[in-house]
ROLUMLUM-87710 format. One record per residue (C-alpha): residue number from 1; x, y negated, z negated; residue in one letter. Coordinates in steps of 0.2 Angstrom, whole numbers, plus 5000, padded with zeros to 4 digits. Example, Ala and Ser with C-alpha at 12.3 -4.5 7.8 and 13.67 -1.06 7.14 Angstrom:
2
> 1 / 5062 / 5022 / 4961 / A $
> 2 / 5068 / 5005 / 4964 / S $
END
This chain:
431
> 1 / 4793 / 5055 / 6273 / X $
> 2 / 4781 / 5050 / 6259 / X $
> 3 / 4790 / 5065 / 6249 / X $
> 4 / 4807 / 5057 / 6249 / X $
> 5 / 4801 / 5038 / 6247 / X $
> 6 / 4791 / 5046 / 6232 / X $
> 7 / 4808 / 5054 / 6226 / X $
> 8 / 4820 / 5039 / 6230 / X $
> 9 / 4806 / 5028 / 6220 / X $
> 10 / 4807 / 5037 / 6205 / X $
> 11 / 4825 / 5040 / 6205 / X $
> 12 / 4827 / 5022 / 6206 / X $
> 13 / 4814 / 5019 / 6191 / X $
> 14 / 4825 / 5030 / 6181 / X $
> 15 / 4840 / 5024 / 6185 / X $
> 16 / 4834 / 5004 / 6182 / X $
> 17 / 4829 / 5012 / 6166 / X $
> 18 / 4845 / 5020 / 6161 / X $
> 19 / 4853 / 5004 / 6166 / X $
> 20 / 4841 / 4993 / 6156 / X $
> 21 / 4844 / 5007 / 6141 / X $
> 22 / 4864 / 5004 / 6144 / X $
> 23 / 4862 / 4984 / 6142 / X $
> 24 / 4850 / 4986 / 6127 / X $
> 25 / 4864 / 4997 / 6116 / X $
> 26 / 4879 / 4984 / 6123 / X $
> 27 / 4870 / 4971 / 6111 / X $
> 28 / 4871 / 4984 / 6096 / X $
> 29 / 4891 / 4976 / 6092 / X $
> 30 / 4905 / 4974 / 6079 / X $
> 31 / 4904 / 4957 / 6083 / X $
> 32 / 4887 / 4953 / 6081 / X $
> 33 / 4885 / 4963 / 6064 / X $
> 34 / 4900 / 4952 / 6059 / X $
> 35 / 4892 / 4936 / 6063 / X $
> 36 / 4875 / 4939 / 6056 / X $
> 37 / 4882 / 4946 / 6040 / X $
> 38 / 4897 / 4934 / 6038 / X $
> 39 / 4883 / 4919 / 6037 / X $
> 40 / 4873 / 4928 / 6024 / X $
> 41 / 4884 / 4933 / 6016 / X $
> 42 / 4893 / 4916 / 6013 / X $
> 43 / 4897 / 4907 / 5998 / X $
> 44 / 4886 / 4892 / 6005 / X $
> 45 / 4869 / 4900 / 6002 / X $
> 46 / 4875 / 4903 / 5985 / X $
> 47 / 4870 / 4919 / 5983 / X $
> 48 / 4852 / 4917 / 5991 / X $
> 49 / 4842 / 4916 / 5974 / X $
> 50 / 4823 / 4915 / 5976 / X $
> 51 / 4817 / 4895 / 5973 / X $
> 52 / 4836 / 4891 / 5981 / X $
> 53 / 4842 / 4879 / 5994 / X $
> 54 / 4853 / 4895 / 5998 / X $
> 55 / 4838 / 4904 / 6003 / X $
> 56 / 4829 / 4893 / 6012 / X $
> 57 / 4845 / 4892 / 6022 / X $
> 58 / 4845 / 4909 / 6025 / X $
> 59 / 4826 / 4909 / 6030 / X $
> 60 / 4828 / 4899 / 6042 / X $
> 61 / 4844 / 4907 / 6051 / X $
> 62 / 4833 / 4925 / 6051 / X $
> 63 / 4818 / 4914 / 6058 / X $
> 64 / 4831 / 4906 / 6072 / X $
> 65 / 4836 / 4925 / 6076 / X $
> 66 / 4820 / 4931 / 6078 / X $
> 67 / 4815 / 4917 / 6089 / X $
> 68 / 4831 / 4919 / 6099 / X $
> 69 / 4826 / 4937 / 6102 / X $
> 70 / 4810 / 4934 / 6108 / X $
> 71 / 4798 / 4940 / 6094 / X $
> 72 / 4781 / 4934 / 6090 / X $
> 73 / 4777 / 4928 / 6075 / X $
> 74 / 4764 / 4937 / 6065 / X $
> 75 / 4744 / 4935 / 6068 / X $
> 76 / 4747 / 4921 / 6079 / X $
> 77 / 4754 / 4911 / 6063 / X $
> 78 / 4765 / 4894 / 6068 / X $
> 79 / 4780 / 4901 / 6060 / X $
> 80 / 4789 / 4916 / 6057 / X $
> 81 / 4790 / 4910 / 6039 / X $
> 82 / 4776 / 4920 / 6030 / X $
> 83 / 4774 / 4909 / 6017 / X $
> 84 / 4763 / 4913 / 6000 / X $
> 85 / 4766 / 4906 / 5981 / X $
> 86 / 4770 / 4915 / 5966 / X $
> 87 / 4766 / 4909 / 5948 / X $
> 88 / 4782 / 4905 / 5936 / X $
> 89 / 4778 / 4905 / 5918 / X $
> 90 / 4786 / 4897 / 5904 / X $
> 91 / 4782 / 4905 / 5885 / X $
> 92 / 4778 / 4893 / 5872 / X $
> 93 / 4770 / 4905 / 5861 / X $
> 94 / 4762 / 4922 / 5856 / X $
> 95 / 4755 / 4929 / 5842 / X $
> 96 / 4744 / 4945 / 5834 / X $
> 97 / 4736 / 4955 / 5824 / X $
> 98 / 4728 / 4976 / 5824 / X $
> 99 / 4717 / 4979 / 5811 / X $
> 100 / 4721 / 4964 / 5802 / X $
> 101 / 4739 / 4966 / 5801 / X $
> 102 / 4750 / 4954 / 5809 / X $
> 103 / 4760 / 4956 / 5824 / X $
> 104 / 4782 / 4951 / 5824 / X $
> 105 / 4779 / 4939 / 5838 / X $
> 106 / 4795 / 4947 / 5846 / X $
> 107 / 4786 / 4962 / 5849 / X $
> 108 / 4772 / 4956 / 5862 / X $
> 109 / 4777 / 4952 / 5881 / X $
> 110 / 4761 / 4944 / 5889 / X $
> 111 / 4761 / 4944 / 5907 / X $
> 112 / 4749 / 4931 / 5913 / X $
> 113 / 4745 / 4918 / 5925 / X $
> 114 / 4736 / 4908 / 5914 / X $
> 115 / 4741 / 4896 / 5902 / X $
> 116 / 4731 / 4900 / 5887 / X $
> 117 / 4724 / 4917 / 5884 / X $
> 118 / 4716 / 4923 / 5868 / X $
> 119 / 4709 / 4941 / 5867 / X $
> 120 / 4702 / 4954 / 5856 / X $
> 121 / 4693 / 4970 / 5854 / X $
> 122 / 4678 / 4964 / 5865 / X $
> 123 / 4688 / 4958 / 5882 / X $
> 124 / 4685 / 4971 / 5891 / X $
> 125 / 4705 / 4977 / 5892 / X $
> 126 / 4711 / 4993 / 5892 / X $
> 127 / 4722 / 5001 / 5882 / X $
> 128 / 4735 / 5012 / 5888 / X $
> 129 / 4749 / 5021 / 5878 / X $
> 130 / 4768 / 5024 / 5885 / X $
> 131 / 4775 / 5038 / 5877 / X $
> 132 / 4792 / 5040 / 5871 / X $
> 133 / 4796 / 5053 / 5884 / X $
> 134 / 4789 / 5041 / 5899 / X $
> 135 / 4800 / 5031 / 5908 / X $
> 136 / 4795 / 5014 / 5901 / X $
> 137 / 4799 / 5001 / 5917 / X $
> 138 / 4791 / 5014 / 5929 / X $
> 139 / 4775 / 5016 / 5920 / X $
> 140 / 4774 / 4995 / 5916 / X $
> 141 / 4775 / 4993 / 5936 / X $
> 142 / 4763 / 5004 / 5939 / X $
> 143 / 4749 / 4999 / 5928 / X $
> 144 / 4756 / 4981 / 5936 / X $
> 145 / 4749 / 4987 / 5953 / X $
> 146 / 4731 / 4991 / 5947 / X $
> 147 / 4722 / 4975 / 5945 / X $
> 148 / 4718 / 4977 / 5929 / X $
> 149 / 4718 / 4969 / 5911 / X $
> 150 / 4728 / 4980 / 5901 / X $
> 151 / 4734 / 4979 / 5883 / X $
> 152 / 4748 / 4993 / 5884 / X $
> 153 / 4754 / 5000 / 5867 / X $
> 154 / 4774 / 5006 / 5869 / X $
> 155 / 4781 / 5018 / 5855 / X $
> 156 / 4794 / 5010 / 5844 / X $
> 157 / 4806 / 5023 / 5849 / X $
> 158 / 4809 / 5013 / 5866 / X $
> 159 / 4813 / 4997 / 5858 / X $
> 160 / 4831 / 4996 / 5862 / X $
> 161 / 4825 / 4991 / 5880 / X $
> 162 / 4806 / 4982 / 5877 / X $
> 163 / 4814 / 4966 / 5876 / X $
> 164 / 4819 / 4969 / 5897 / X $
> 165 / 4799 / 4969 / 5900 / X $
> 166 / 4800 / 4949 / 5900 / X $
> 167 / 4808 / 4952 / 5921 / X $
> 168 / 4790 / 4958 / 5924 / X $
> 169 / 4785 / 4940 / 5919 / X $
> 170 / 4793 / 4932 / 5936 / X $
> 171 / 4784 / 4927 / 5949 / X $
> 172 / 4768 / 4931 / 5948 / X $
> 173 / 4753 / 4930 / 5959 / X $
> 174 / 4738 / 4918 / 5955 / X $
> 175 / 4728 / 4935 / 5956 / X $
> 176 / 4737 / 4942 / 5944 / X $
> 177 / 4726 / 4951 / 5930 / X $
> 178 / 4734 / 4949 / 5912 / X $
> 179 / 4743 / 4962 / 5902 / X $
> 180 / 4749 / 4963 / 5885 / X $
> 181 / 4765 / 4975 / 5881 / X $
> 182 / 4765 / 4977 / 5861 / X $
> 183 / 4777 / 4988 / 5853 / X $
> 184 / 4770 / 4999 / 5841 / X $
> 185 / 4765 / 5016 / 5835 / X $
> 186 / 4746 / 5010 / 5831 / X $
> 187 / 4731 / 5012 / 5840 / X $
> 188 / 4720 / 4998 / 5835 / X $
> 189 / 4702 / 4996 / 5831 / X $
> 190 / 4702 / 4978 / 5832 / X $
> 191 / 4714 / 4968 / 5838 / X $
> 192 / 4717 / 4949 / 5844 / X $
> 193 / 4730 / 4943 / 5856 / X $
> 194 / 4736 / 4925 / 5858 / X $
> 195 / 4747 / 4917 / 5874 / X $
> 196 / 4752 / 4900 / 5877 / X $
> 197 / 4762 / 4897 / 5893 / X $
> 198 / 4770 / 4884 / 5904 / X $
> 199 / 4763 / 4887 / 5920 / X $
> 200 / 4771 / 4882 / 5937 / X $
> 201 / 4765 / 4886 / 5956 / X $
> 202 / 4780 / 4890 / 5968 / X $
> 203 / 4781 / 4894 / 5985 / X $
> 204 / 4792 / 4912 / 5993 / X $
> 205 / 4792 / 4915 / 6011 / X $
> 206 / 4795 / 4932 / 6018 / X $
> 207 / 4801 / 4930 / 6038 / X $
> 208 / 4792 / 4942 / 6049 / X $
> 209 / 4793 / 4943 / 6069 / X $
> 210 / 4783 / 4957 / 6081 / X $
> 211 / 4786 / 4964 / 6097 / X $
> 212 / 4767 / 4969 / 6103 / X $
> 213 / 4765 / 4988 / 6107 / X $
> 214 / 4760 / 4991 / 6125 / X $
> 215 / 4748 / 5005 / 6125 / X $
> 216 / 4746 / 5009 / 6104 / X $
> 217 / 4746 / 4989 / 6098 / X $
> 218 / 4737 / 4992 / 6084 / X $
> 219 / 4750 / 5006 / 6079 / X $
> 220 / 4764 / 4997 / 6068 / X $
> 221 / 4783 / 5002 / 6064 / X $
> 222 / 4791 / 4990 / 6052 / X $
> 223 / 4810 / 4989 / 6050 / X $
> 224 / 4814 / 4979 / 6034 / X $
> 225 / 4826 / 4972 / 6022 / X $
> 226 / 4827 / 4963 / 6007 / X $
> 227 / 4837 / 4943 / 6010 / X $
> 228 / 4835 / 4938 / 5991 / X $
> 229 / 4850 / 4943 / 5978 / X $
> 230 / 4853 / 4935 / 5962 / X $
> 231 / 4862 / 4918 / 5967 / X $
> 232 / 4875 / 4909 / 5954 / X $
> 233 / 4877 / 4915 / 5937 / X $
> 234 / 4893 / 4907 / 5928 / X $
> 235 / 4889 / 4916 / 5912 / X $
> 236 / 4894 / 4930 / 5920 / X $
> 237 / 4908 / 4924 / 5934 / X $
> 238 / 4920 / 4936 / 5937 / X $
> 239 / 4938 / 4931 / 5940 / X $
> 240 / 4932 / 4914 / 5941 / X $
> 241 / 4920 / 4919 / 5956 / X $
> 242 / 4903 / 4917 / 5949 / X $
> 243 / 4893 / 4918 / 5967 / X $
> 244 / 4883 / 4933 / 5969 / X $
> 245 / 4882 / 4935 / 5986 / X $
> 246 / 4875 / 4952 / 5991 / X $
> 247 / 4884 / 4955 / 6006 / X $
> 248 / 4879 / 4976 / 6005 / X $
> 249 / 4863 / 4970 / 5994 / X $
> 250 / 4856 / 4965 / 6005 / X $
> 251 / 4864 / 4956 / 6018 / X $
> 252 / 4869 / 4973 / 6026 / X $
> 253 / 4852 / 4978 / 6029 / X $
> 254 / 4844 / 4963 / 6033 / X $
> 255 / 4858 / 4961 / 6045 / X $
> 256 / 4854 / 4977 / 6052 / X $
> 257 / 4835 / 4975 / 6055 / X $
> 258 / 4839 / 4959 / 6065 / X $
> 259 / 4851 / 4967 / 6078 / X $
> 260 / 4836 / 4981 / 6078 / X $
> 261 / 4824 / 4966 / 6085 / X $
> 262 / 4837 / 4958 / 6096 / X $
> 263 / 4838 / 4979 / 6104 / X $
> 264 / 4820 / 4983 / 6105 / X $
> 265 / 4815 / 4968 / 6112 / X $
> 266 / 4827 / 4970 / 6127 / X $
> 267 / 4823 / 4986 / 6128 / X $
> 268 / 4805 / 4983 / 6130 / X $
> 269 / 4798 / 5000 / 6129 / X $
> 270 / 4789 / 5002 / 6114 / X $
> 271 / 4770 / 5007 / 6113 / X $
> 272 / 4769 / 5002 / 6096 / X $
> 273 / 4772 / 4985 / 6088 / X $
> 274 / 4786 / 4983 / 6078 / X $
> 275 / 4786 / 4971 / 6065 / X $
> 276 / 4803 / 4965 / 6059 / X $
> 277 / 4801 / 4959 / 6041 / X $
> 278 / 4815 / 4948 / 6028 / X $
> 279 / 4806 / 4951 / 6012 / X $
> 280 / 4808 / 4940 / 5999 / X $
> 281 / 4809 / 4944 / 5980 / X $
> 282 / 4815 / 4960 / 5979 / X $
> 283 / 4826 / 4957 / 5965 / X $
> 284 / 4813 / 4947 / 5954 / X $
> 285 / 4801 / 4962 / 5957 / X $
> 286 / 4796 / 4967 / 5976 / X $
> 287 / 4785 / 4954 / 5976 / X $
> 288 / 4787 / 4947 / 5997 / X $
> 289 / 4785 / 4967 / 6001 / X $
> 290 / 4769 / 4968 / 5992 / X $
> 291 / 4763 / 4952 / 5998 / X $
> 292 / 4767 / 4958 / 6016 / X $
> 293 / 4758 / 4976 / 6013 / X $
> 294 / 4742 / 4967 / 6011 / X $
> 295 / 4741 / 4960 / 6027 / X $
> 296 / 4740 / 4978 / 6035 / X $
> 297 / 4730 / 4993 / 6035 / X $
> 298 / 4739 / 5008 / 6029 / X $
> 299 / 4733 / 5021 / 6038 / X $
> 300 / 4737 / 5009 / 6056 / X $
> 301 / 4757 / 5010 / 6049 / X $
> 302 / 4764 / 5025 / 6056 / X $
> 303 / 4782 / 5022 / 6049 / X $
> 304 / 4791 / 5010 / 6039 / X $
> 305 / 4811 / 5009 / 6040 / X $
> 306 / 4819 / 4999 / 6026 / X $
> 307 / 4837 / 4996 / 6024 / X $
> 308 / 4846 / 4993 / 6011 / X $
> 309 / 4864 / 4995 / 6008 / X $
> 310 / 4873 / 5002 / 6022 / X $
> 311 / 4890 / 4991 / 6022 / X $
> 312 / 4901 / 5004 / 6015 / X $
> 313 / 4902 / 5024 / 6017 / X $
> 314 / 4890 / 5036 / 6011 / X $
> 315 / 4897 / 5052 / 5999 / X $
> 316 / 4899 / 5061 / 6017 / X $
> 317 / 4910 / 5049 / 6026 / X $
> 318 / 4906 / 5039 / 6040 / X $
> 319 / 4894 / 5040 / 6052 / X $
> 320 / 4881 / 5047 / 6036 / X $
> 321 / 4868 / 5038 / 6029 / X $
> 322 / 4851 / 5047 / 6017 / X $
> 323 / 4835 / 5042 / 6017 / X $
> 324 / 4825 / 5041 / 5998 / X $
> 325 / 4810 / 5052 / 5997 / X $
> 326 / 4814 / 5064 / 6011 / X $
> 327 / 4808 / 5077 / 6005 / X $
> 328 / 4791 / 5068 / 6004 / X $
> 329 / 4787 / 5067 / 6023 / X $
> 330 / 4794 / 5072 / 6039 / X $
> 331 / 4801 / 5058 / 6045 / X $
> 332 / 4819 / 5063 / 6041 / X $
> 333 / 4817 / 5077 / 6051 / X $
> 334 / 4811 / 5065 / 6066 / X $
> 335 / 4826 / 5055 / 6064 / X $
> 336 / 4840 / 5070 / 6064 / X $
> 337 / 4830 / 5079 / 6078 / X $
> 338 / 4833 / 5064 / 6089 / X $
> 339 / 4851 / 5063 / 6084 / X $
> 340 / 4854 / 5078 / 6093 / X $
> 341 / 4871 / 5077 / 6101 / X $
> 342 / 4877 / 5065 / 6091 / X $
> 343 / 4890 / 5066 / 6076 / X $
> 344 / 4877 / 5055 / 6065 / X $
> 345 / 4868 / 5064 / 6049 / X $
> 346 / 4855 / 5058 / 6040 / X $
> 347 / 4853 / 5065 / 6022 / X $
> 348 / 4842 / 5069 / 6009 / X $
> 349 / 4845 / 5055 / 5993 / X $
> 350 / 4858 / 5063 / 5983 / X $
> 351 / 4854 / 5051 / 5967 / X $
> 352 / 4837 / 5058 / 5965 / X $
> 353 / 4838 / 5056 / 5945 / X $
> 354 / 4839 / 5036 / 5950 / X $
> 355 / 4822 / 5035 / 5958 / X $
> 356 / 4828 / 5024 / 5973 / X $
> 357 / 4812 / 5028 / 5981 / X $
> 358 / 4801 / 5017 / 5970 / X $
> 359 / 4817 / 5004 / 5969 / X $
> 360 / 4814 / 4995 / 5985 / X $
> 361 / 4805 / 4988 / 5997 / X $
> 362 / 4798 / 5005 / 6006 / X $
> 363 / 4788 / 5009 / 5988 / X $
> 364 / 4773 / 4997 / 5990 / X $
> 365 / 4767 / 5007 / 6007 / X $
> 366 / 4774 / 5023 / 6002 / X $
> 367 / 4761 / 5021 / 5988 / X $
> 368 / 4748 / 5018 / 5998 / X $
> 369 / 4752 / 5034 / 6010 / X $
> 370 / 4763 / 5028 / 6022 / X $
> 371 / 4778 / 5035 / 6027 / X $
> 372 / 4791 / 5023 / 6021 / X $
> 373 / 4809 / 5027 / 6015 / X $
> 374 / 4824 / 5018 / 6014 / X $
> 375 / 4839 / 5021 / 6023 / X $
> 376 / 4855 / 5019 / 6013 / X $
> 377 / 4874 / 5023 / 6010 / X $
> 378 / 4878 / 5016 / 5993 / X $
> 379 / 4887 / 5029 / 5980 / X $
> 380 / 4875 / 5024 / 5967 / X $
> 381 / 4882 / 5035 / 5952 / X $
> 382 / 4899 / 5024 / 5956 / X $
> 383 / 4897 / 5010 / 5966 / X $
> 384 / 4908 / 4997 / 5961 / X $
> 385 / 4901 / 4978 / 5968 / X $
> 386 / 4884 / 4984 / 5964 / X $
> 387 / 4876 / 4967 / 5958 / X $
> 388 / 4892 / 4961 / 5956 / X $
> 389 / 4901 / 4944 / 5961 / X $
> 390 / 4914 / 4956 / 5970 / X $
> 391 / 4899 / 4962 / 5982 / X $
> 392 / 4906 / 4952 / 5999 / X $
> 393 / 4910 / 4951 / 6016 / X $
> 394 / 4928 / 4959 / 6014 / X $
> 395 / 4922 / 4973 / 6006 / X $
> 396 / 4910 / 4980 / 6022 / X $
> 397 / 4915 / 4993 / 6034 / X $
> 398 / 4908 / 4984 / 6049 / X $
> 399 / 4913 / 4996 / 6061 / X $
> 400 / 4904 / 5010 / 6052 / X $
> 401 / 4889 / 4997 / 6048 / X $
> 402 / 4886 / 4995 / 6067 / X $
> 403 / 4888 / 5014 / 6071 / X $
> 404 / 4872 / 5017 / 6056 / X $
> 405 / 4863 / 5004 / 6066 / X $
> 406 / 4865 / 5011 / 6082 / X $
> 407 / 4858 / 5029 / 6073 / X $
> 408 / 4842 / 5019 / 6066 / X $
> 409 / 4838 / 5012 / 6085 / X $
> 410 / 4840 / 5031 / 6093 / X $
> 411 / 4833 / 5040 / 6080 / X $
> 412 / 4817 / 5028 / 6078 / X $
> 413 / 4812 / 5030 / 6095 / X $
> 414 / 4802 / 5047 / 6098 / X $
> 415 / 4791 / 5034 / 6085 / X $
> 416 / 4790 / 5018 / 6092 / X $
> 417 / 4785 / 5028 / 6109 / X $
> 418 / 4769 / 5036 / 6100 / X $
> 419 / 4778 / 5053 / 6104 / X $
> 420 / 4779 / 5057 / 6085 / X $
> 421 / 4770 / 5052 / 6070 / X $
> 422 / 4778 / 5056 / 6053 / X $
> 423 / 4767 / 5065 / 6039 / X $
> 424 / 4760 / 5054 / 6025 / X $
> 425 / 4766 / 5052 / 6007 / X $
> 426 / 4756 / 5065 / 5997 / X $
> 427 / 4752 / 5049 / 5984 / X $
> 428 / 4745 / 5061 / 5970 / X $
> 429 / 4762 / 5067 / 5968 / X $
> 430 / 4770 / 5050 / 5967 / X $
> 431 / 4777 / 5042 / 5952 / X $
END
């Protein structure tokens, strides 16, 4: 008698689980991706431009969706707003000198948070070469990361682009160290550096909802994207249209991570906690996903699934997305492996000569060890809406859109159960 209540009782437990499995897919739809991506994607948040109206609206619809599915918000905070300020700079001047000889003010770039800086020789600022052969934004980015002061000498021959160093100047943090980008083939003795600035404190707000693991809390799997794009420009209107409104950047993928947390949360399975994060800034720098990394431990973030880019079809047709850096851990492998069955592939990046691994979000952990890639579909060597006025709404495959989404929920899960655990980014090998 016990044998067949023992049987009957876990033949119901998996049968309630299958059907609570069955409800949980059911809200992975056409018409929701519609609906979440059709608002913002619209021409009334103006293209969702950091400091914007636009993106305040669209902050608050993402935080209204995460509250609608039941996350928390993050440490106990009041809001799913993760608010934090950046540092906008106006330049009013700059001037120079190595070894006596003056500098052309149009070749120094001072990236600072303060308003008035004066430096020489005795400062205590390293000086770093870029050599003509290195890949010049790369390298800024990087010394950018190191809280340091840096003076960073950049040979002539990559002048053509040194006037483009002036993006790394937005939105800076009030920790910021300073750095001095002069072009030139000298390595002074004695130097002095001036910088007068204009200098403004804004506020940026990443929104960010968690589902609490049951048994591995403080285990994390983050699923992101990037709700920024570049807003109005009429300089650069197209047809007349002069909205930019990012509907596959990155409309699509922030869409996608909030149908993610509406499943998960019904689901109500995972041992991990999930963290569903909007970044901010991405555009003007990555700046909400490298506030957002801070607030974690690394080695407790066992996976991070960023999205970018998946309204249209990949090189290989539908149901096909790649994941950047796959090669780097084995987390592509987890995915496919539990896509078994299925018609879905996930690819190695095909653009490899673009370095979208250190283009988005998923670069910030990824340098830190974690295992974080981006999913994608964007033909990158021809895309045509790519940043772009033409990049919206009508131009999504939504069908295929909900079908990658559907693939990122199934393959995740061997991870968000603590059943597998991806290998770490070798970091010496990054970048």
């Amino acid at each position: 008698m016990f044998k067949k209540l023992l049987v009957v009782t876990l033949c119901s437990v998996v049968f309630t689980s299958s059907l609570h499995s069955q409800k949980a897919a059911k809200l992975i739809n056409e018409s929701e991706t519609e609906r979440i991506e059709k608002f913002l994607s619209s021409d009334d948040l103006a293209g969702r431009q950091i400091y914007t109206a636009g993106i305040e609206k669209a902050a608050n619809f993402i935080a209204n969706e995460f509250k609608q599915n039941g996350l928390a918000t993050f440490k106990n905070s009041d809001s799913h707003l993760q608010s934090f300020s950046r540092i906008s700079t106006k330049f009013i001047s700059a001037a120079g000198n190595f070894d006596g000889n003056n500098i052309d003010t149009k070749n120094i770039i001072a990236i600072t948070s303060e308003a008035n800086l004066d430096i020489n020789e005795k400062s205590g600022y390293e000086v770093v070469k870029i050599a003509k052969e290195d890949n010049l934004f790369l390298t800024v980015r990087k010394y950018m990361t190191n809280n340091k002061n840096y003076i960073i000498l950049v040979d002539e021959s990559l002048g053509a682009n040194f006037g483009r160093l002036v993006q790394f100047k937005s939105g800076l943090s009030e920790q910021q160290k300073s750095i001095f980008i002069v072009l030139t083939n000298q390595t002074p003795t004695a130097y002095k550096l001036q910088a007068t600035h204009k200098v403004d404190k804004l506020s940026l707000s990443n929104v960010v909802g968690i589902i609490p693991g049951k048994s591995l809390p403080n285990e994390y799997v983050i699923f992101s994207g990037h709700y920024d794009h570049l807003g109005v420009n009429g300089k650069r209107a197209v047809n007349g249209d002069s909205i930019y409104n990012g509907a596959n950047d990155d409309a699509a993928g922030t869409t996608a991570m909030i149908m993610l947390s509406k499943y998960y949360s019904a689901l109500a399975n995972n041992e991990r906690t999930l963290v569903f994060a909007a970044f901010t800034a991405e555009e003007s720098g990555g700046f909400g996903a490298q506030y957002f990394s801070k607030q974690f431990d690394p080695l407790q973030v066992k996976a991070m699934f960023n999205i970018e880019m998946i309204g249209t079809e990949s090189k290989w047709g539908k149901n096909s997305a790649y994941i950047t850096g796959y090669e780097k851990t084995d987390m592509g492998a987890i995915l496919q492996k539990n896509l078994e069955g299925t018609d879905f592939n996930f690819y190695p990046d095909p653009y490899t000569d673009q370095n979208l691994f250190y283009r988005s979000d998923n670069a910030t952990l990824a340098r830190l060890g974690v295992p974080a890639h981006t999913i994608s579909t964007s033909k990158m060597d021809n895309e045509p809406n790519y940043h772009k006025p033409s990049d919206e709404f009508s131009t999504l495959d939504i069908a295929n859109m909900t079908q990658i989404i559907k693939a990122i929920a199934k393959s995740a899960q061997s991870i968000i159960s603590g059943k597998d655990t991806p290998t770490r980014v070798d970091t010496t090998q990054l970048k």
